[in-house]
N, C-alpha and C positions, 0 to 999 in steps of 0.2 A: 340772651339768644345765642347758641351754639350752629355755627356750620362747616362746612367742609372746605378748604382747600386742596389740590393735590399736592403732592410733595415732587420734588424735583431734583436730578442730580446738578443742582447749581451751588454754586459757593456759599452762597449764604443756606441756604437749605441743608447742605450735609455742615457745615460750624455750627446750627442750632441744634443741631441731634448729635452733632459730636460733642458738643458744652453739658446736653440733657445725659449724654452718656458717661461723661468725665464726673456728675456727681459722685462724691459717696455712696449712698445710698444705692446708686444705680450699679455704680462696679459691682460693690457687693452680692448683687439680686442678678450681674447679668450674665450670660454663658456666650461672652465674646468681650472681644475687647476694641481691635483700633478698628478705625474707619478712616477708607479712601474713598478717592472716587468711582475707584473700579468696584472696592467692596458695595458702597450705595447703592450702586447700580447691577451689581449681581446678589448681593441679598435681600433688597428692599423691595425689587420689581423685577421680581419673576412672574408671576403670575400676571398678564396683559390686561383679565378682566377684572383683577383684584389691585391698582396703582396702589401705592404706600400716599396717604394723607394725614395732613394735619387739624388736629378739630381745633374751629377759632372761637372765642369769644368774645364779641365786637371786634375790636384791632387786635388780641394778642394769640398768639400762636400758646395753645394750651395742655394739649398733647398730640403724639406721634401713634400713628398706627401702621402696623404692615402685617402684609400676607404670605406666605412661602411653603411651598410642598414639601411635606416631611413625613415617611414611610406610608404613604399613599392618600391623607390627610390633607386639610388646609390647615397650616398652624397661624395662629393670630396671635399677635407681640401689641402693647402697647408701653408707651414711654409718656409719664408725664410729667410735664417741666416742673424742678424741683421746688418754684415759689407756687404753684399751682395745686399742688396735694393737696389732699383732704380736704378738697371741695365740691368732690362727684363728680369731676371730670374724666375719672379713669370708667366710671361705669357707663355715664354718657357717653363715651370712644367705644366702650363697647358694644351697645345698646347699636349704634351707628356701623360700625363693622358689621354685625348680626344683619341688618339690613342690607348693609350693601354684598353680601356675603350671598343673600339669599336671593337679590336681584341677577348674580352671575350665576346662579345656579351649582350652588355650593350645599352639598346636602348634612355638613357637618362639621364642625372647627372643635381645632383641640390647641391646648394650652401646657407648655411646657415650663413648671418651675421648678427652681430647688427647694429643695426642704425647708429653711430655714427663712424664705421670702415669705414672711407670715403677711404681710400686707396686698400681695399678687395672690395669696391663697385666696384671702377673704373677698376678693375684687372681681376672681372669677367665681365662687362661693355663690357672693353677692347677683351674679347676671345667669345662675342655672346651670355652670357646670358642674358637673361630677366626676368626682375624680375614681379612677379605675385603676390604679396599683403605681410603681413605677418603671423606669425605662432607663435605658444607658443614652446618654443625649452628645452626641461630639461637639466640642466646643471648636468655633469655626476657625480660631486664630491659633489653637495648638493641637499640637498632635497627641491629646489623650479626649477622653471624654468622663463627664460626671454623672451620678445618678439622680436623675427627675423625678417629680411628682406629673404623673398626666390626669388632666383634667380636658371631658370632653363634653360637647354639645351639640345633638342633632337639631337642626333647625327644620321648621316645615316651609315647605314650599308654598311661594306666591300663589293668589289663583289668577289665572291666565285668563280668568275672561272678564272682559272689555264690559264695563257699565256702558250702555247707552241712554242717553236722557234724551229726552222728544221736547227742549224749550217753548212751551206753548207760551208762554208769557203775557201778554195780553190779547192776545190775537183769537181769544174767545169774547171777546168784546165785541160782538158784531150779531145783529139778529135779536132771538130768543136766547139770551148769554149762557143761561145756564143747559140749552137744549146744545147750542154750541160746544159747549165745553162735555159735554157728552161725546157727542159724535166724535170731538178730537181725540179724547181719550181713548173711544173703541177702537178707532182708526190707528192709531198708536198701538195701543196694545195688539191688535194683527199684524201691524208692520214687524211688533219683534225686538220693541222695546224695553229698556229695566224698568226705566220709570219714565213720567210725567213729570214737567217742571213751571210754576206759575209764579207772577210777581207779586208782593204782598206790599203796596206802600200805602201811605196818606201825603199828598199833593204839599200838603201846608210843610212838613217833616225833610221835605228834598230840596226845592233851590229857593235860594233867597228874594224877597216880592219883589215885583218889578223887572225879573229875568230875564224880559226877551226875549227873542224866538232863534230858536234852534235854525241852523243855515240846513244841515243836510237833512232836515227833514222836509225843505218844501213846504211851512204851513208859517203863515202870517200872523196866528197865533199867538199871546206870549207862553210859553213851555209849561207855566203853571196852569193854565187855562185846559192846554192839553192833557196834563197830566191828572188832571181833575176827572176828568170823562174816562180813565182806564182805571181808577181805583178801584180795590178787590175790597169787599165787606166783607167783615170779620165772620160776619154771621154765615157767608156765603162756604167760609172753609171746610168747617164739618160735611158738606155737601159734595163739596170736591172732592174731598181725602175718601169719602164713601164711593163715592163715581170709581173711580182708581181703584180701589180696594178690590170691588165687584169686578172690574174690567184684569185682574191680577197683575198690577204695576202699582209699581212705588210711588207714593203722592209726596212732592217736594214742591217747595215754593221757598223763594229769593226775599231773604227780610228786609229791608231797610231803615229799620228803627229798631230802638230796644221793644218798643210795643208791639210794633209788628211780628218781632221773633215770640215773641210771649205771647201769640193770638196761634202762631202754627206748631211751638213748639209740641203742644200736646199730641201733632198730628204728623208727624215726620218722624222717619231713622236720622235723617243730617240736615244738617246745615249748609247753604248755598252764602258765600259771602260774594258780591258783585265788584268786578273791577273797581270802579267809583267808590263804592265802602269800604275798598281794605285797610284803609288810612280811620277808618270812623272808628276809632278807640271806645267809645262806650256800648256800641254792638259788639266789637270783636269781647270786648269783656265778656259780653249777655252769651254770648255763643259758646264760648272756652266754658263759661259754668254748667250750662246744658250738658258739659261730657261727652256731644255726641259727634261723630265724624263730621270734619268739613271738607267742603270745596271751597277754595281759594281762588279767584278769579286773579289775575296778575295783567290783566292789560292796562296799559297807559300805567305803567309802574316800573321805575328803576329798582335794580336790587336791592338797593339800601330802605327802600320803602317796603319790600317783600318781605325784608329781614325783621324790621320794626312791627309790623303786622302778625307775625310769628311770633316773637316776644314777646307781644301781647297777649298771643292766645297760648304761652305755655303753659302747662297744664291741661289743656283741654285733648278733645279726644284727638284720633289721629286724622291726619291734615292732607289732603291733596292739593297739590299744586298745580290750575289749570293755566297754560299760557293760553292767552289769547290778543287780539287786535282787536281791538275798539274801536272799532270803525262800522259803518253800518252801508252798504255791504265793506267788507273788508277785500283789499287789492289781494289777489294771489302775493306778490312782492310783499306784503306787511304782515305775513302770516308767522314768519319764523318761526317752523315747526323745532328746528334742532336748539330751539333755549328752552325746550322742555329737558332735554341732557342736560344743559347748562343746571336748571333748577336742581333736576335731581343731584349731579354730582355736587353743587353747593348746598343743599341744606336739607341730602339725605332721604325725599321724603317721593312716595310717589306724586305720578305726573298725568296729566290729562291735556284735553285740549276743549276748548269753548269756540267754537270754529261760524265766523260769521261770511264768509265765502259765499260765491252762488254757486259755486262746483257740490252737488250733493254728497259726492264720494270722494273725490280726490284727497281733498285735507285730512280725512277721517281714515284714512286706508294707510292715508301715511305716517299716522298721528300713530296708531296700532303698529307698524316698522319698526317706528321710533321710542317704541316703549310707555307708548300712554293707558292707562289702568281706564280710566275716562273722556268720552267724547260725548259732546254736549252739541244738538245744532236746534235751532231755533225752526220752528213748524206753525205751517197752517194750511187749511182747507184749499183756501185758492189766494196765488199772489194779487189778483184781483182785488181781492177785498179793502175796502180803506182801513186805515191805521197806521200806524209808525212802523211796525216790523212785518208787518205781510211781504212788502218786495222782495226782501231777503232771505224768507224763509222756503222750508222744501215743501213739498204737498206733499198726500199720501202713497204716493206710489212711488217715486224720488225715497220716501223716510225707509219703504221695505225695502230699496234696493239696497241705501247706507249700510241698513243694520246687515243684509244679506253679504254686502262686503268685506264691511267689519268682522264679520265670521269666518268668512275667507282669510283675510289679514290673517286673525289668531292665530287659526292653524299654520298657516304658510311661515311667522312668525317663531315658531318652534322655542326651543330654547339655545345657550350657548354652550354647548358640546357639541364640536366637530366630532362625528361616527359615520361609520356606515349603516344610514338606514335600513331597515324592515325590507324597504322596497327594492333597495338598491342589491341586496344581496346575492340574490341569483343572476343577476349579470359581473357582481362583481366574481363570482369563482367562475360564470363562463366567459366573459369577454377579458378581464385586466390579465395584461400578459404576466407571463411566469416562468419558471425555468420546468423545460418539458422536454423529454426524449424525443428526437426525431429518427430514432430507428432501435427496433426492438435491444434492449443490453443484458446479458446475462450476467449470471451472479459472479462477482471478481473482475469483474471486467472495468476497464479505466473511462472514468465520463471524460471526455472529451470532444472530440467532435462530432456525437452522438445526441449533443444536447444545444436547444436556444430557446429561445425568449419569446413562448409564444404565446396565444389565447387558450388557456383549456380546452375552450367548449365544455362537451359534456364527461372530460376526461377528466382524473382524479389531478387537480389543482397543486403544482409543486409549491417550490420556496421562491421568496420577494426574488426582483431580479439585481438586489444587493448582494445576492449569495453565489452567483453565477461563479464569481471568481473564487472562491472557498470549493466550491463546487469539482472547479475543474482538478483533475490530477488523481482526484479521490477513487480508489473501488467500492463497485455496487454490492450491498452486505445481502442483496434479493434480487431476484430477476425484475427487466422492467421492461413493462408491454410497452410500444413506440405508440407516442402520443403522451405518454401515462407521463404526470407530474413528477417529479424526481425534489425530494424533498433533503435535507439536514442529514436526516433520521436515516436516509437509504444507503449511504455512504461512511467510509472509512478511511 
């Protein structure tokens, strides 16, 4: 199992990339030589939304990656530690760049070697670039430069819209079950949902006999007892996934056995693996062979247990990473929406959130902020109703407003380019001050105290008020009406 580290200008961090740089192999391949502190830090991390990281492999630092602006480009470097080659680590950093590349809103990486780095050829080769001629490349520690091979790679952009899943989970278990599980699902799909989401277990398959009864659910029961009365029939699934289908939302359900997954599998785009299973090694097996996208529940989970669970399912399709609190309701305070960054930047992969909160919106608006691809909230008809999860869940009117926020979120969420928007435009050439004539100036005439720092309005917009002083002393190469912007271009 591969993840991320960030790299850092600390001692040890620039000695391990100064040691990976002092190999043979690497002087030869590389178009720089010494490293400092100041160098680390001015050519490793330029880029704010691109940090220079390390990919680890359980404990060992495997290779280096970095990002840097280069004739209007992101170029991407990797370094891999010289006992570490030729083990697909260089292409796994890359693979991981590419992603985090395309999370910052990078719409293309290029790659700069020399000719005779036939092993960097084949490694960008190997990940989809193309190489388009070469370039004069200046080497950063001398004053000459060499000729490069460029190799480049347009990436496509994420899509920006936010999965919603309506957790019905057992809370169709009440009444005519299946006339229930109708209504939820139509009720869902007008709220505005991706999908529908149900649990799929067998009672005997979850906790060990004799288990006791659960404290925060208030039922004197022992857990198996309970858990007995919410079982989903295999037979019942075809039925649901049809419900769903017709209603136009995604039909998903939470496996908890290998059998269980082999009852839905036929019937699902992904897999839902539950906080409590991400440790179950013989599901996560059954899942990663399916090939098909998962969600990853991560509450009640240290990193190291996330990591293990990952490793597990390598190979399998691509992986979200939900954080969530497992707690039922869950406190605002145990939500810690910002270890959804934490996840991404350590192991690369997008992020969501499984939000057990009673706040309908709050988690979910924030969760969308903070870069979640997924939000997940548990639903029912009426918290009235008995069951384990109806307290906590939203009703139907509470779920349209979520998703209605959630959509909000999105857009308000933009992307990571500072510009001046669409909208912003026309107040930015009438209201943002400029350098503007305050009394008519004829041609040849000296700008002086003829000129300051005003708002346009709907006058022709001069030069930034950087220029003010370049400005002054100059003659006017044209006449210029008072008001009128006084630009570079007007003067001599």
């Amino acid at each position: 199992m591969v993840w991320v580290e960030l790299a850092e200008s600390t001692s040890e961090h620039i000695s391990l990339v100064g040691q990976w740089r002092s190999d043979p192999e690497s002087v030869q391949a590389s178009l720089h030589t010494a490293l400092s502190w100041d160098h680390f830090r001015s050519r490793y991390a330029q880029i704010a939304s691109l940090p220079p990281f390390f990919l680890r492999s359980d404990m060992q630092r495997v290779a280096f990656v970095y990002f840097r602006p280069h004739r209007g480009s992101v170029e991407v470097s990797v370094i891999v530690a010289p006992d570490c080659r030729g083990r697909g680590y260089g292409s796994c950093a890359l693979e991981v760049a590419e992603r985090r590349a395309v999370e910052a809103g990078v719409g293309e990486l290029v790659a700069y070697i020399r000719p005779e780095n036939r092993a960097s050829k084949a490694l960008f080769e190997k990940a989809g670039y193309k190489a388009e001629g070469t370039a004069d490349y200046p080497l950063c520690d001398l004053s000459e430069s060499v000729e490069v091979l460029v190799y480049r790679r347009f990436l496509k952009p994420l899509s920006e819209r936010v999965c919603v899943i309506a957790e019905i989970g057992s809370n169709w278990m009440v009444g005519d079950r299946m006339e229930t599980a109708r209504e939820l699902i139509e009720k869902a799909a007008s709220a505005g949902v991706d999908a529908v989401k149900f649990q799929t277990f067998k009672a005997s398959t979850l906790y060990a006999p004799h288990a006791g009864k659960s404290d925060y659910l208030g039922d004197s029961r022992d857990i198996n007892e309970i858990l007995r009365d919410l079982e989903m029939g295999y037979e019942q699934i075809p039925a649901l996934a049809k419900m769903a289908r017709e209603a136009g939302v995604e039909f998903m359900s939470s496996a908890f056995s290998v059998e269980d997954c082999k009852a839905i599998d036929p019937y699902v785009k992904r897999h839902k693996v539950a906080s409590y299973e991400n440790a179950y090694t013989p599901l996560l097996e059954y899942v990663a062979q399916t090939g098909k996208p998962i969600l990853l529940s991560t509450g009640a989970s240290y990193m190291a247990e996330i990591a293990y669970a990952l490793s597990v399912l390598q190979g399998s399709g691509p992986v979200t990473l939900l954080q969530c609190a497992a707690a039922y309701p869950a406190e605002p305070a145990s939500l810690h929406l910002r270890a959804m960054q934490t996840l991404h930047q350590a192991f690369g992969l997008e992020v969501g959130l499984s939000d057990h909160s009673l706040d309908p919106v709050m988690a979910p608006v924030m969760a969308v902020a903070l870069g979640a691809k997924v939000v997940e909230k548990h639903y029912t008809l009426s918290r009235s109703l008995p069951g384990p999860d109806h307290a906590f869940s939203v009703e139907p009117d509470e779920l349209a407003e979520l998703v209605s926020r959630v959509r909000l979120a999105e857009q308000m969420r933009g992307d990571l380019e500072k510009r001046v928007c669409e909208q912003e435009k026309e107040l930015f050439y009438f209201a943002k001050r400029a350098c503007q004539a305050t009394a008519s100036i004829a041609k040849g005439e000296v700008i002086g105290g003829n000129i300051a720092l005003l708002r346009p309005g709907k006058n022709r917009k001069g030069s930034h008020p950087c220029c003010l002083e370049a400005l002054l002393g100059k003659r006017a190469v044209r006449d210029i009406a008072s008001g009128e912007g006084i630009c570079m271009e007007d003067v001599r």
